[in-house]
C-alpha positions as CSV (number, residue, x, y, z in Angstrom):
1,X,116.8,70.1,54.9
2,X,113.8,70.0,52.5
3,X,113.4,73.1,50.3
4,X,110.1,73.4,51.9
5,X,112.3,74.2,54.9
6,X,114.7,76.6,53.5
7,X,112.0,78.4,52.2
8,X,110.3,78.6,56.0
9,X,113.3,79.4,57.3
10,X,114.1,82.2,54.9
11,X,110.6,83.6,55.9
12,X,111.8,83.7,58.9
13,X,114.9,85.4,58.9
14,X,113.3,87.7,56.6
15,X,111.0,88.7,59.1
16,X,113.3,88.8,62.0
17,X,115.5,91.3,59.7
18,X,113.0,93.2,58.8
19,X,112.0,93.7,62.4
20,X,115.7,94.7,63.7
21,X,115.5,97.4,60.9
22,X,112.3,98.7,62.6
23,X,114.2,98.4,65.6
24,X,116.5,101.1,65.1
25,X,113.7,103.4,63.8
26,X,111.7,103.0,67.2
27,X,114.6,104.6,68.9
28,X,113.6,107.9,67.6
29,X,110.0,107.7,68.5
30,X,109.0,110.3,71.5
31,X,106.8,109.4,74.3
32,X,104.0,111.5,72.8
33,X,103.4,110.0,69.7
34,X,103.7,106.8,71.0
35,X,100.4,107.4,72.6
36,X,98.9,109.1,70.2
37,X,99.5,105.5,67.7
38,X,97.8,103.9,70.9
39,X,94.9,105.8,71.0
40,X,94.3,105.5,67.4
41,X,95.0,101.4,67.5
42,X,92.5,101.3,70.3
43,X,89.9,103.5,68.4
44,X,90.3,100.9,65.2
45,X,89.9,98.3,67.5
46,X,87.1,99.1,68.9
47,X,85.8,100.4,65.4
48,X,86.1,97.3,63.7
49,X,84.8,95.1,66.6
50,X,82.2,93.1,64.1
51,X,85.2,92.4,62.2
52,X,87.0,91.3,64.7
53,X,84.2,89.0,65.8
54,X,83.3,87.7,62.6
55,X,86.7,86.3,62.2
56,X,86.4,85.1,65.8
57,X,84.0,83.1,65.1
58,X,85.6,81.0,62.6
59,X,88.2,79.8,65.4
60,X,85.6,79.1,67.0
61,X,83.4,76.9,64.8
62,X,87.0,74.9,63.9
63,X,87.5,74.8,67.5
64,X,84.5,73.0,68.1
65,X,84.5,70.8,65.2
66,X,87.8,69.6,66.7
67,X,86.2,68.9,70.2
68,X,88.8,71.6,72.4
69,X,88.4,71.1,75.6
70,X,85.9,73.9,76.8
71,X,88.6,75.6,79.1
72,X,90.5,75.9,75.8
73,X,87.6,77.3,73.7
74,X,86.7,80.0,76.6
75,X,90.7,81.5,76.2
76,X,89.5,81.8,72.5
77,X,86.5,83.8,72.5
78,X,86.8,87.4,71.7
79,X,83.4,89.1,72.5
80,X,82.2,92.5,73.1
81,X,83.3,92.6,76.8
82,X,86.8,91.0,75.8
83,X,87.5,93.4,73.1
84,X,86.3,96.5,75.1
85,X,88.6,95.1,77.8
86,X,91.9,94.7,75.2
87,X,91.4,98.2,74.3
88,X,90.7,99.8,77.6
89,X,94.0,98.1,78.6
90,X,95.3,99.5,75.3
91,X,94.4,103.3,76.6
92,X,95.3,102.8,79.8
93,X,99.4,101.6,78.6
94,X,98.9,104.6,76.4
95,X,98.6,106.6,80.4
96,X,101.2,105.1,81.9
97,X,104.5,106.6,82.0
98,X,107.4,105.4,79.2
99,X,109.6,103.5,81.1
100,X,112.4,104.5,78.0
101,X,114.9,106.8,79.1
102,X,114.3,107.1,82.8
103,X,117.6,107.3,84.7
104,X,117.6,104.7,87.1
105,X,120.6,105.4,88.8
106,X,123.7,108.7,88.5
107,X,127.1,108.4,89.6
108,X,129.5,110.5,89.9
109,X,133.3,109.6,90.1
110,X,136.2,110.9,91.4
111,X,137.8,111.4,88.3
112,X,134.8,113.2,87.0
113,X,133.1,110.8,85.2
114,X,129.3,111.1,85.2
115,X,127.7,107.8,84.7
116,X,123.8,107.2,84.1
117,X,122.1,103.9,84.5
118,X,119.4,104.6,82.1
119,X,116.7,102.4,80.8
120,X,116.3,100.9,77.4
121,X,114.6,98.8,75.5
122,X,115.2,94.6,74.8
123,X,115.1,95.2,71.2
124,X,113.5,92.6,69.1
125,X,111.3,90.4,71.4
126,X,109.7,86.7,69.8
127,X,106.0,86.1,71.2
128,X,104.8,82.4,71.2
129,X,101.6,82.2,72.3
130,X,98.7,79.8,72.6
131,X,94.5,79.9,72.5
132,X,94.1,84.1,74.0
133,X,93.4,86.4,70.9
134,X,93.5,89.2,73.1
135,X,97.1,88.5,73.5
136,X,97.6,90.2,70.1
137,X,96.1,93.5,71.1
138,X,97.9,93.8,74.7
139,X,101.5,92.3,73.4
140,X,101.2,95.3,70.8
141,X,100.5,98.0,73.1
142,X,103.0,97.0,75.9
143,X,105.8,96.5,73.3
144,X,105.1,99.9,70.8
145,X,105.1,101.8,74.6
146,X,108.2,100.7,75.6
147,X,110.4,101.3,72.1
148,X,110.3,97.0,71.3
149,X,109.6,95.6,68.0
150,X,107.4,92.1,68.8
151,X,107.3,89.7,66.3
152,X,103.8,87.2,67.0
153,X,103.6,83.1,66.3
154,X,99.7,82.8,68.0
155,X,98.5,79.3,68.0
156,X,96.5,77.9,65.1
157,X,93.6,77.9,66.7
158,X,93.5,81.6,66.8
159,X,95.0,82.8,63.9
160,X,92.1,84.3,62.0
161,X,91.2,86.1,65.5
162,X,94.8,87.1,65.4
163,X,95.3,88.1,62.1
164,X,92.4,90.2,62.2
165,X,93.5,92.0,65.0
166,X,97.1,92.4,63.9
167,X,96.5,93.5,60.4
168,X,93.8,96.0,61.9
169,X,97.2,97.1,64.0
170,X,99.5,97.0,61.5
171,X,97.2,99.2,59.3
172,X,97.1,101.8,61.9
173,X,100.9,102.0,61.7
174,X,101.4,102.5,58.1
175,X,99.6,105.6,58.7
176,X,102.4,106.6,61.2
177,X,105.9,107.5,61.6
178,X,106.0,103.8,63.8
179,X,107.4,101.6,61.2
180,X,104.4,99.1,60.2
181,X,106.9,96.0,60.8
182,X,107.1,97.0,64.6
183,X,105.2,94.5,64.5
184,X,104.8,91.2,62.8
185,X,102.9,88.4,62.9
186,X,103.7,85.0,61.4
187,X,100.3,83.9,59.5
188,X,102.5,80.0,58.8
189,X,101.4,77.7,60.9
190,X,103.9,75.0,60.4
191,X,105.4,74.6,63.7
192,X,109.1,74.4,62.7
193,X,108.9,78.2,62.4
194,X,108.9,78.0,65.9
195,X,112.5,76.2,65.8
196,X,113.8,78.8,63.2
197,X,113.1,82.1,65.4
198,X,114.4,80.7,68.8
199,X,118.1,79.8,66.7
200,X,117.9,83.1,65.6
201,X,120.5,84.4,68.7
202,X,122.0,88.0,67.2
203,X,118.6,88.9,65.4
204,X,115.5,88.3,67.8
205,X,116.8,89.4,71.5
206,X,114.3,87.6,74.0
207,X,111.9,84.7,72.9
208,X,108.8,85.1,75.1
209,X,106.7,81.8,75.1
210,X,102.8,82.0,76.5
211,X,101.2,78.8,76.9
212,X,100.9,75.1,78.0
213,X,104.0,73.8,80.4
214,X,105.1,71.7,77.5
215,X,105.2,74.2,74.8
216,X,107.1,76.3,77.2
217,X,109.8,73.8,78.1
218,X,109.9,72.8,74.3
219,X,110.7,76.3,73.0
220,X,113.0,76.6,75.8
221,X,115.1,73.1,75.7
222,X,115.4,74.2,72.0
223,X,116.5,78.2,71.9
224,X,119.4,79.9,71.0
225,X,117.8,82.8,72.8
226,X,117.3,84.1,75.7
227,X,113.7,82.9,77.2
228,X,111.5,84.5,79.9
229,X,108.6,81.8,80.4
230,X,105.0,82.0,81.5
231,X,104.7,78.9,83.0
232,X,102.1,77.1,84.5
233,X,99.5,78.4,87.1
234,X,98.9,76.0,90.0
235,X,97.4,78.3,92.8
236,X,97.0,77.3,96.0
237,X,94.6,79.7,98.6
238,X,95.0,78.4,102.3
239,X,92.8,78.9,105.2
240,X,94.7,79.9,107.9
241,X,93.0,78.8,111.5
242,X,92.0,82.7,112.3
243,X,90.3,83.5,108.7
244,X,87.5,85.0,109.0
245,X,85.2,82.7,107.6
246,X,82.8,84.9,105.2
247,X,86.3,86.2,103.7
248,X,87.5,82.7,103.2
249,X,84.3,81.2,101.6
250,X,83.8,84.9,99.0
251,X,87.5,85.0,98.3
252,X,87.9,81.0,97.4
253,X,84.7,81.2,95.2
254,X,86.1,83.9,93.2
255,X,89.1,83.0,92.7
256,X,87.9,79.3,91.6
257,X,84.8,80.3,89.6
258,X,85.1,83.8,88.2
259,X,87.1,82.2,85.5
260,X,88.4,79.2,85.6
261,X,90.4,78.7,82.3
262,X,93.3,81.0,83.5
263,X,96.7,80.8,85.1
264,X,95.6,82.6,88.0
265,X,92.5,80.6,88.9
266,X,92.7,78.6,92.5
267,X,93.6,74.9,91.8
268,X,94.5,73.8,95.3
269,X,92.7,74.5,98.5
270,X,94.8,74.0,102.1
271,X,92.7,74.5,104.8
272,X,93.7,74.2,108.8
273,X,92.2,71.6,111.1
274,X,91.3,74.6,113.2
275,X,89.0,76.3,110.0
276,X,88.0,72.9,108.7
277,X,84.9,72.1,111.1
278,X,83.1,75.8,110.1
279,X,84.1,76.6,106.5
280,X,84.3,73.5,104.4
281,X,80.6,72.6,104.7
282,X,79.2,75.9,103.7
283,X,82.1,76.2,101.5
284,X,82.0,73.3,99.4
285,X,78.2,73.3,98.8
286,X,78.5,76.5,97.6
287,X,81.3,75.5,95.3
288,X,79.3,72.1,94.2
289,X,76.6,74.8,93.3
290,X,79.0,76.9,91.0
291,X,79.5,73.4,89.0
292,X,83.1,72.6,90.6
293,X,84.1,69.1,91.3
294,X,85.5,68.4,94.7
295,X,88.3,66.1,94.8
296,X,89.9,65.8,98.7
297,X,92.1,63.8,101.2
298,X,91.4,61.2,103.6
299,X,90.6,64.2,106.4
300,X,88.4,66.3,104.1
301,X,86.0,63.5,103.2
302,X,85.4,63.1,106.9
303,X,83.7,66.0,106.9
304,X,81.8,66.5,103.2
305,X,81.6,63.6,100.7
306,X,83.7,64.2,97.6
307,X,85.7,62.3,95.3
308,X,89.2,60.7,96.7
309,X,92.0,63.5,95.7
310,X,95.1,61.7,94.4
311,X,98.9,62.3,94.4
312,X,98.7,63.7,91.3
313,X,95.7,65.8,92.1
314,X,97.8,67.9,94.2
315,X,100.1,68.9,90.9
316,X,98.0,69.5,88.3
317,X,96.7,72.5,86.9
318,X,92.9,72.0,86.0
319,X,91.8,75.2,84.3
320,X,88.5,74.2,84.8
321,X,85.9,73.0,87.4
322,X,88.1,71.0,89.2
323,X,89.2,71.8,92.8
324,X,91.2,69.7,95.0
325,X,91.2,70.1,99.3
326,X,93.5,69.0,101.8
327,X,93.3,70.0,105.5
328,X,96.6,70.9,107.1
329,X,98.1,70.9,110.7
330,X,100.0,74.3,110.6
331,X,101.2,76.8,108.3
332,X,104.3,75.2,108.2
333,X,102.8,72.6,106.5
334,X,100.5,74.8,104.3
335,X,103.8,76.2,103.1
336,X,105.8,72.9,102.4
337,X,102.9,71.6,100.1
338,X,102.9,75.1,98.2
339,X,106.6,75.2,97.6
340,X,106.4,71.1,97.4
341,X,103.8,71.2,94.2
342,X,102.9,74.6,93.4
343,X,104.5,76.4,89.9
344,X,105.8,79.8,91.7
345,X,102.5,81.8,90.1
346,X,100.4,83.1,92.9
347,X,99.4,81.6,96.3
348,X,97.2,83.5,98.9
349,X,96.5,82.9,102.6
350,X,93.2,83.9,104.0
351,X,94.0,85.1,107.8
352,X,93.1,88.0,110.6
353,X,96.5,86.5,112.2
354,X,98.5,89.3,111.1
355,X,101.8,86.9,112.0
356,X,100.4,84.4,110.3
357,X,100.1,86.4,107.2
358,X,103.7,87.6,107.3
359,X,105.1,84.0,107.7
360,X,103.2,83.5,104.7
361,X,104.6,86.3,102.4
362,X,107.7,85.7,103.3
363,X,108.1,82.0,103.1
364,X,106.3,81.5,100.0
365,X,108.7,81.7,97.2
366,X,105.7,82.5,94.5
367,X,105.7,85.8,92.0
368,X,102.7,86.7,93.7
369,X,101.6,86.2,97.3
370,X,98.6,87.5,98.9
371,X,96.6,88.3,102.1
372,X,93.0,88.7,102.0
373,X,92.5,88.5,98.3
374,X,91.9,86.4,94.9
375,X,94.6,85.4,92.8
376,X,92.6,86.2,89.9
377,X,94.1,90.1,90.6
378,X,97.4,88.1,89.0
379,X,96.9,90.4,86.0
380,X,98.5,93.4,84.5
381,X,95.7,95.5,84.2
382,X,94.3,94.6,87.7
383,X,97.9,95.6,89.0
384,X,97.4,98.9,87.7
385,X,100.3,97.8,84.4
386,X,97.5,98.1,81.7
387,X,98.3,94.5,80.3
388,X,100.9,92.2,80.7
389,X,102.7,90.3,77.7
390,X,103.4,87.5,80.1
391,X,103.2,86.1,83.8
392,X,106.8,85.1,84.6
393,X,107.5,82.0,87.1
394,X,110.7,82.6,86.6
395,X,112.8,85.0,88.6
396,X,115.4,86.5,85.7
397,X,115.0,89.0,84.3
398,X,111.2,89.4,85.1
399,X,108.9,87.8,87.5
400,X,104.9,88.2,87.8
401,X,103.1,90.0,85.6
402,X,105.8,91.1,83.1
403,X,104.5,95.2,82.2
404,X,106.2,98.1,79.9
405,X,109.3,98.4,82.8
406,X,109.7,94.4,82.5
407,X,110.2,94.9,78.7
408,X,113.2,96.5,79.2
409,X,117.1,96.7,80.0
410,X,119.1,99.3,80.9
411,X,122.5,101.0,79.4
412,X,125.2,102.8,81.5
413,X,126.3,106.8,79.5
414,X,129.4,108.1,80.3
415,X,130.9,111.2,80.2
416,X,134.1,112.4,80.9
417,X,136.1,115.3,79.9
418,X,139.3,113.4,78.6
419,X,139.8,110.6,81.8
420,X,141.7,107.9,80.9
421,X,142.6,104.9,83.3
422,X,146.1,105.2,84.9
């Protein structure tokens, strides 16, 4: 190891110590003035907005000077809407009720023990994350609510958007009881740091990686530590032979073009044979009008002109104006291709068939399944959680959008009155 290294690594285990100490002083913290620090981080936030933007902008000048793909540069802009939305979402965790301390569960033994099931927090929680700014301001919130300490590695092309925002943060803390290293974020962009906190088993408690599939599966192949992964979002919406077409055409628009650079845009469109005739013309022009290129099977073709969808069409995540079509014989078969290529995210049928929609949501092993609706309401503060920190594939310990209750455990107290086991 290169003293260059140790000296990263020491960084790191600095910070990660620093953090658990913070740790222990969140426990004290009451409900109350845990909202109070939101509501003055939201203020700042919204306070310093030109500041926030000026220092946007610099990520994004670089970002275009490297030519990132314009999906990527999207996730990176931090406007007026997207900063009024981070701290609406900041208020609104600041509303919700603190998850810490609620007792889940009592018991009461025989032998007079009284046992409580009460929940806690995960401690010290590592936050990898790529492109979204915004992150910064929503990861805070959700972890100061719930009692964590969150320690941040953004991506380099957003780390004077991040920095911004988390010094702004951190500066509204020193002026608090809430221990200013609640939260941290690493301003080294060398990505071996990334290999030092996920080793760091006994210090940091979950790693949280928010990103590309690869980056994902790297931090996880390499960590010591527990890891609850956002992975990819391949969508699928299906047009069951009953949708009502108007539905089918408003609800595939939106959730393909309202904003395609996200996890929980539509990537894959199934529609039955029965649907195909009526929808798909109407449909696609209107998508072709929106900018999106059609890519389709053998069967879709037949009925609009659009370029041949290949094998590996069917399993990639675009996140941009890229939709691919396939026209299905059953549901059945809608299913198989959803569980066959999609990523677990969010899937949606669009049906009047009300047993048809129940096959559906109960056959489709996805974190979020839906009836009637966009994926795009995959989202914490859609769901009524202010913000999520993540969107978990995965099904332990979270799954879906991962909110204040997600970001904890739980603990069993025990009392007795002198019981000891025979």
């Amino acid at each position: 190891m290169t003293d260059h290294e140790k000296e990263l690594q020491k960084q790191v285990f600095g910070i990660a110590e620093n953090a658990v100490k913070a740790s222990r002083r969140m426990a004290g913290i009451d409900s109350a003035y845990k909202r109070e620090t939101l509501m003055k981080i939201a203020d700042r936030l919204d306070k310093k907005a030109d500041d926030i933007k000026f220092r946007n902008e610099i990520d994004l000048d670089a970002a275009r000077e490297d030519s990132i793909p314009e999906a990527m540069i999207n996730r990176l802009i931090l406007d007026d809407g997207r900063i009024k939305s981070m701290t609406e979402g900041i208020r609104e965790v600041a509303s919700l009720k603190d998850p810490v301390g609620e007792i889940i569960e009592t018991i009461d033994r025989p032998n007079g023990l009284k046992i409580e099931k009460v929940r806690v927090p995960l401690g010290v929680i590592g936050m990898i994350y790529e492109s979204r700014p915004n992150v910064t301001g929503d990861a805070a919130a959700l972890c100061l609510m719930s009692s964590n300490v969150v320690i941040l590695r953004g991506g380099s092309e957003a780390l004077n958007s991040n920095l911004a925002i988390g010094h702004l943060i951190r500066d509204v803390l020193a002026e608090t009881r809430i221990p200013a290293d609640a939260l941290q974020i690493i301003d080294n962009t060398d990505r071996k740091i990334i290999g030092y906190l996920t080793t760091l088993s006994g210090l940091v408690d979950v790693i949280i990686p928010r990103g590309s599939q690869e980056m994902i599966r790297s931090v996880s192949r390499g960590s010591s530590v527990p890891v609850i992964g956002h992975g990819k979002g391949l969508c699928h919406t299906y047009i069951g032979a009953a949708a009502d077409k108007k539905k089918a055409i408003e609800i595939s628009l939106n959730a393909k073009v309202q904003r395609p650079g996200v996890c929980n845009a539509l990537e894959t469109l199934l529609i039955h044979r029965d649907a195909a005739e009526e929808v798909l013309p109407e449909l696609c022009e209107k998508m072709e009008a929106a900018g999106v290129q059609l890519r389709g099977d053998e069967k879709t073709r037949r009925i609009y002109d659009m370029t041949d969808a290949s094998e590996k069409d069917w399993g990639t995540e675009y996140l941009a104006l890229i939709l691919s079509i396939k026209i299905v014989e059953s549901t059945d078969e809608a299913v198989g291709h959803i569980q066959h290529y999609g990523s677990g995210h969010s899937d949606a049928i669009i049906t009047e068939d009300k047993t048809d929609a129940e096959k559906f949501l109960n056959e489709v092993d996805s974190a979020c399944v839906y009836v009637n609706a966009s994926t795009r309401f995959t989202d914490g503060n859609q769901m009524g959680l202010g913000a999520e920190i993540g969107i978990s594939n995965q099904k332990l310990h979270a799954r879906g959008p991962m909110g204040l209750k997600e970001l904890t455990s739980y603990k069993y107290k025990i009392k007795g009155s002198g019981q000891i086991r025979p």
